[in-house]
N, C-alpha and C positions, 0 to 999 in steps of 0.2 A: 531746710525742712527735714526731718527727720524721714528716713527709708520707710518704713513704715505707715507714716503718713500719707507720702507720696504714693505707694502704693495704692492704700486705700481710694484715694482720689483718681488716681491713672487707670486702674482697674473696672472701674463702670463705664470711663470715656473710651477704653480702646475695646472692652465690651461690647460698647454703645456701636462703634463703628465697625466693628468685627459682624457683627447682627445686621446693620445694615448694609453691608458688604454683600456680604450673602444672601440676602435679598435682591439685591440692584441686578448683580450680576446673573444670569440665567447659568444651567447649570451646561460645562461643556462634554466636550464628545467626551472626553474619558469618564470625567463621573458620568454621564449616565452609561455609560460601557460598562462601570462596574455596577451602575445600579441593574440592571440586565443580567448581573450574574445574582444579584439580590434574588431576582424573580424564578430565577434558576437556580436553587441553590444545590449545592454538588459538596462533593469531598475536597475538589479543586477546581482549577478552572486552567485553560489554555496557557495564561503568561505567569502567573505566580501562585502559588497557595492561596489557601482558601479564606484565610481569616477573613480581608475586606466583602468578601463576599458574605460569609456569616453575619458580618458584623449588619452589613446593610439589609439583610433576612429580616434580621429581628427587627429593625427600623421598620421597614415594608409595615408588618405587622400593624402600628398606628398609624401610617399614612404616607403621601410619598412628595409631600412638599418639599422645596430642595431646601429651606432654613431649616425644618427639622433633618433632613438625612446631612446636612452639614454638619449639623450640632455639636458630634464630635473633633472638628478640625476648627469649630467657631472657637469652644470651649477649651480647645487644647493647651494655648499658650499660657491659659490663666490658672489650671489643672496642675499642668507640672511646674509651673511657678511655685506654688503653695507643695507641690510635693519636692522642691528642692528648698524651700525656706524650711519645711520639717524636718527635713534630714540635713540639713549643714552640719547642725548641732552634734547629729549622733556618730554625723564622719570624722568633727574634727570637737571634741569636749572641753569648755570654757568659752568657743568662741563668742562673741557677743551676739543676742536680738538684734543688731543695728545691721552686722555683717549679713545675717541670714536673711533680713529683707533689701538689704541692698542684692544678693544675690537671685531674689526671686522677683526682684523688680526690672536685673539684666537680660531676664528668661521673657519675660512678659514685653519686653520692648528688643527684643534682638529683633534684626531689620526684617527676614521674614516671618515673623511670626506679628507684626502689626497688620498684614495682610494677606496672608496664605488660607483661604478659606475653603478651599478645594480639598474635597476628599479622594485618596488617590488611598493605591495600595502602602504608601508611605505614614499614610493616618495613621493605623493603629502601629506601625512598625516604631514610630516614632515615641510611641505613648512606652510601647512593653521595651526597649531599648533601653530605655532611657530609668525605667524602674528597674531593670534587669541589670544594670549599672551599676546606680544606687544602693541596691539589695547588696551586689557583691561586694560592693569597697564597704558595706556597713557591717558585711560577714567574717569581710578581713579582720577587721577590727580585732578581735579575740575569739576566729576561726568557729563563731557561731553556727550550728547546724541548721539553725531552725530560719538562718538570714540564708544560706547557702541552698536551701531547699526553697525558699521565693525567690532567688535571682533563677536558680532553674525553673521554676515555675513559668517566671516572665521570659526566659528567653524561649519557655515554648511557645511563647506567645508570639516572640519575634521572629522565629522557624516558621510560624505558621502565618505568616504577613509576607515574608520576601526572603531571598534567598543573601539577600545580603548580612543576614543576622549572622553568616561567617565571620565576618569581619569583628564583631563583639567577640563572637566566642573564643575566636584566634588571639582576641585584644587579652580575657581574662586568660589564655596560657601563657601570654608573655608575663603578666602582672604576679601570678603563680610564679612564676621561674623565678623572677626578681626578687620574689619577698622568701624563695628558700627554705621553707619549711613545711614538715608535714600533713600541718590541718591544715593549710592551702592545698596544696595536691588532693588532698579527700575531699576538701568542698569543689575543686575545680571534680572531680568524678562526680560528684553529685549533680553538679548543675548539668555537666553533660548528659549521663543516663538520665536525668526529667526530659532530655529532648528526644532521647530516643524513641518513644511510639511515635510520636511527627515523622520522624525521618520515616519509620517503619510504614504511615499513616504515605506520607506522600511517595514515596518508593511503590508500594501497591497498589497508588489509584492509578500514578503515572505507567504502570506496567499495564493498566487494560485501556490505556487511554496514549498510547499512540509514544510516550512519554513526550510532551507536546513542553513541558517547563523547561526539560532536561536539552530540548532544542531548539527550542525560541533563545532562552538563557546562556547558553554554553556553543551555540552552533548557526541558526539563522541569524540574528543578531549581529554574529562578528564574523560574518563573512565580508569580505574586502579590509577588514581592518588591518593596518598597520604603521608603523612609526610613524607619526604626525607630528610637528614642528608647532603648532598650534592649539591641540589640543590640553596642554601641560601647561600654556599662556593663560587657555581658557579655564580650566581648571584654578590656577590661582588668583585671576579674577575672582571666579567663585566664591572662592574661601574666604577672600579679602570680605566681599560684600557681606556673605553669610554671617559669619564672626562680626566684621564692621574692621575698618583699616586698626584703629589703634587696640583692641582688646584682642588683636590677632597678633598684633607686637609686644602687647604686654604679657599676654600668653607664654606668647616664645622667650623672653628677655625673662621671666621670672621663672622658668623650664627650674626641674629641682627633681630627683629621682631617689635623694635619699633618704628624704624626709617622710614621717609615716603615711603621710597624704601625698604622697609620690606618685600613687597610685591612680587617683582622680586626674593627674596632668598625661598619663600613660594611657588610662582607657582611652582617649580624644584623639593622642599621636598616632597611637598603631592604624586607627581605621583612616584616618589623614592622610597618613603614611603609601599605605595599601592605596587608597583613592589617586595618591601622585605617582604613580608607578603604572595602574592602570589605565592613566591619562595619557603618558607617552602615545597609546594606542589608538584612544578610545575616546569622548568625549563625555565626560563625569558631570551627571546631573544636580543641579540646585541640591533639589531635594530629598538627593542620596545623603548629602552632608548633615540634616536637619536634626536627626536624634543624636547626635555626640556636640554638637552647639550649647548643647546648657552645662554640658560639664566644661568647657574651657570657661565659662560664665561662673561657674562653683567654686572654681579656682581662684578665680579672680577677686570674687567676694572674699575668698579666705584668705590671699596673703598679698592683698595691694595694701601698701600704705593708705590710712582713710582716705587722705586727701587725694591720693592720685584717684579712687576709689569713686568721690564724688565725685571728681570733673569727669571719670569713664558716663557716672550715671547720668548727669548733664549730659553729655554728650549723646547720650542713647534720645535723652528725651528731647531734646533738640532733633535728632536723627529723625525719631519717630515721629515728628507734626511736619517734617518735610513731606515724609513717606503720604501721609494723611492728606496731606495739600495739593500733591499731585494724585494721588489717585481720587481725590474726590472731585477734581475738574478734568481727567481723563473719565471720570464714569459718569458725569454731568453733561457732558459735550455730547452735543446734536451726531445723532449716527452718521451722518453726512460727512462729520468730518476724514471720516476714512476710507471716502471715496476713490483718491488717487493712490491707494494702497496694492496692493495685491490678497490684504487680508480682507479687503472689502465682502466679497462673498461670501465667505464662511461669518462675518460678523453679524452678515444680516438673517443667514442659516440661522445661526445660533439667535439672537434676538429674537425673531422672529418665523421661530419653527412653529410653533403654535398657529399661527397665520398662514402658514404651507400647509400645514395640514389640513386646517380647514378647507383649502383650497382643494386638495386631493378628495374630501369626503362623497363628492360625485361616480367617484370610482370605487368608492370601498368595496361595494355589495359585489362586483362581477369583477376585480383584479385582488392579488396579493402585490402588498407594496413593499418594494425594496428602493437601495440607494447603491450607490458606488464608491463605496468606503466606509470602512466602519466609523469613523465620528460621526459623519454623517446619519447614517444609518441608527445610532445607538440615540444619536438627538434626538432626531425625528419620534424613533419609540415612544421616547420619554414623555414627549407631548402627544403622542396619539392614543388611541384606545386599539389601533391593528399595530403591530410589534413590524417595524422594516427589517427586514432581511438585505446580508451583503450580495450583491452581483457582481458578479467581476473575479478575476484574481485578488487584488486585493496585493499589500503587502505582509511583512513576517509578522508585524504588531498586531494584535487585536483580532484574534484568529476563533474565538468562541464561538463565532455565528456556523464554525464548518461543524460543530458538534450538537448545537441547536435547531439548524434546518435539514431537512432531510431533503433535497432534490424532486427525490421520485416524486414524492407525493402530487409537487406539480405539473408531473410531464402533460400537457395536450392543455394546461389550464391559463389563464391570464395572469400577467404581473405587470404590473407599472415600476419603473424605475425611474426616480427621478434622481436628478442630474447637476452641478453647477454649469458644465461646460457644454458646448452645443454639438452633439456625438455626430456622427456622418452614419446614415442608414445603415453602409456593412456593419458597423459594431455593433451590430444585434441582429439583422435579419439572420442570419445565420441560425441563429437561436429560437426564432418566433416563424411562423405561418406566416404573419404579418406584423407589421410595426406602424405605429403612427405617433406623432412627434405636436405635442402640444407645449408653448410658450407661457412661462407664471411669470408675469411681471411683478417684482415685488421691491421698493425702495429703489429702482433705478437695475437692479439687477433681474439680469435673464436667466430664470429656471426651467429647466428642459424633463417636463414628464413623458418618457417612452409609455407609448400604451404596447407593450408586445402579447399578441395574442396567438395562444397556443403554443405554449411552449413547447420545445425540441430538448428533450433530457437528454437522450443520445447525443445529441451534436455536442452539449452541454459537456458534458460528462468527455467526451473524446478532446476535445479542447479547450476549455477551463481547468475543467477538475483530475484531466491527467497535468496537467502545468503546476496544479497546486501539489498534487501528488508528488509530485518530480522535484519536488521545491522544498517543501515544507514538513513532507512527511517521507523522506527517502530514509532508515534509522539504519545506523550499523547494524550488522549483522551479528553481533554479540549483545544486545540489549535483550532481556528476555520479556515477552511479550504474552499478556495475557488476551489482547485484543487493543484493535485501534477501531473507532469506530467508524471514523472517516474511510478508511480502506473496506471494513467489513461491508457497509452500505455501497459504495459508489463502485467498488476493483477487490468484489467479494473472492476474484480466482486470482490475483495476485498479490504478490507480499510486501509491504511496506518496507522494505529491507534498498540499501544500497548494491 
């Protein structure tokens, strides 16, 4: 069957189950953590730039069902499917209609893009990357201005999603070096200077705000980190999967840097590259890999022999009804079965946070409700009409709620916290007048709502909130600081400084 065809056809059924994906599944601690930043919308946020948060603003606006706020992670694989079948053409000229939807039919079935329907800050990073990409190998072409002024466009787009749009912009100065000549260097300055108000944009918010990206990112994060024997295993794991084993070999075995489309196999290596270097350390996420995925797939359209070409896309679509087969009787199976898990509790959190909250709605009128951790916490939101707040320390992830609650306001007042694990009295009286400890049975699991009444902001503040201080918000002494607000509010007489 013709590429083209198969498309047409594959594209409503992985559609079809993309939409039902995202319905079935409830939405987890992290989307709604960023949907939380939706409702809060800011210049930035705690762990990355702002974009995911904008993006989910304007969602908010119609509604906040989680298939529509998916929308853009349902829609994605089939999006820049069609924006890589458009431009094969103009990267590489003659190639055939056959090759361009064979390549846009490798995008729409690469293995996680049959089922990633999670929006994370990775969504739109994914989307502007991968156009920002596109734009520049299509600039290269005959050092186009007006192609060099949309790849900078879109990589402010990518700046403004995650900090890892380095790795692109590092990829397009290698590609620049390679190709040796003048109007590469002047669109590689073009596309740079379009990102500069971003930088400028997030340099000034981070300066009155604690610079909270600049050490989550670069500081809290990779504390303890070093040489791992494992993580560079795990890491090619990864790749293997993402890519899929043999379009990751075909990849490599047809490598070619001289040829004018040398370029498109370049963009993909460098950030690869960069990723297997930072793995010796670190442990490299899925879905850090996801926006440079469709150009090893661009490649591959372009200069596989047909026939190796079709048994790749055989194999994708074979790949893809496995994917399909097991996740539709992993999402069909009775919640029960993950009883003997340790994920059990959080499965039933998340399933059935709606139903916890209902439970909680006895307290609404005379407690503020919080959790003890932020997934938790950010689920619970999603489904309630009163927004939970973190208690606790907490760890270095997901740090928004220190700039969203203000403490004082509850000093002497009630809060519920509720709980998966059964807390022993000290870990709270300290904090309350009183505490009292009520049981939510719910699916087989025990949830633990603290009623603490009367809250102790001093004690609070003297041991939590200086640990978090001490932790989280210690900044060198050379960072120049327009305000942090966590230190102004809670250690108004001392400085955020190490």
């Amino acid at each position: 069957m013709k590429a083209r065809r198969l498309f047409l056809v594959l594209f409503p059924l992985t559609l079809g189950f993309r939409l039902w994906l995202g319905w079935a599944m409830p939405i987890t601690g992290d989307e709604a953590y960023f949907v939380d930043w939706g409702r809060h919308p800011d210049w930035g946020f705690y762990d990355h730039p702002p974009m995911v948060g904008w993006w989910l603003a304007a969602q908010l606006l119609a509604g906040d069902a989680q298939v529509w706020l998916r929308l853009s992670a349902i829609l994605q694989p089939a999006l820049l499917a069609l924006a890589c079948a458009w431009m094969l053409p103009r990267l590489a000229p003659g190639v055939t209609a056959e090759r361009a939807w064979w390549a846009a039919l490798l995008v729409l079935l690469a293995p996680v893009n049959v089922w990633n329907v999670f929006v994370t800050t990775d969504t739109p990073l994914i989307y502007f990357s991968l156009l920002a990409a596109l734009a520049w190998l299509r600039a290269t072409q005959d050092d186009h201005r007006g192609w060099y002024v949309v790849a900078g466009i879109m990589l402010v787009g990518a700046v403004l999603s995650k900090y890892f749009a380095a790795l692109l912009g590092f990829a397009l100065l290698v590609h620049a070096l390679t190709l040796r000549r003048k109007g590469a260097f002047a669109g590689l300055a073009i596309a740079y200077a379009c990102t500069l108000p971003a930088l400028a944009l997030m340099a000034w918010w981070n300066a009155g705000h604690c610079w909270v990206n600049v050490m989550f990112n670069f500081v809290n994060r990779n504390e303890g980190a070093g040489l791992n024997a494992m993580t560079p295993l795990l890491y090619a794991a990864t790749l293997l999967y993402v890519v899929s084993p043999p379009a990751l070999w075909l990849w490599w075995k047809s490598r070619d840097l001289r040829g004018e489309d040398g370029g498109l196999w370049l963009l993909a290596a460098v950030p690869f590259a960069l990723f297997a270097l930072l793995s010796l350390a670190k442990t490299v996420g899925l879905h850090w890999l996801l926006g440079f995925v469709p150009l090893v797939l661009l490649w591959l359209a372009l200069r596989l022999p047909q026939a190796t070409l079709n048994k790749l896309g055989n194999f994708f679509i074979g790949f893809a009804a496995l994917h399909v087969a097991i996740i539709a009787a992993v999402a069909l199976a009775p919640m029960e079965s993950w009883k003997r898990t340790q994920l059990y509790d959080g499965i039933v959190l998340t399933f059935e946070a709606e139903r916890l909250v209902e439970r909680l709605q006895p307290f609404a009128a005379d407690y503020a409700f919080a959790s003890d951790g932020y997934s938790n916490a950010a689920t619970l939101s999603y489904r309630s009409p009163q927004r939970f707040m973190v208690f606790g320390e907490g760890g270095y992830h997901a740090r928004q709620d220190d700039f969203v609650t203000d403490w004082r306001e509850h000093d002497g007042r009630n809060i519920l916290i509720l709980t998966k694990r059964r807390p022993a009295s000290a870990d709270f009286s300290k904090y309350f007048h009183e505490v009292e400890f009520k049981a939510i049975e719910l699916r087989g699991v025990t949830f633990t709502a603290v009623l603490g009444r009367g809250f102790n902001y001093a004690a609070y503040r003297e041991d939590v909130l200086a640990r978090v201080k001490s932790r989280y918000y210690a900044l060198p002494a050379w960072l120049p600081q327009r305000g942090c607000q966590f230190c102004d509010r809670h250690f108004p007489d001392t400085a955020c400084t190490r």
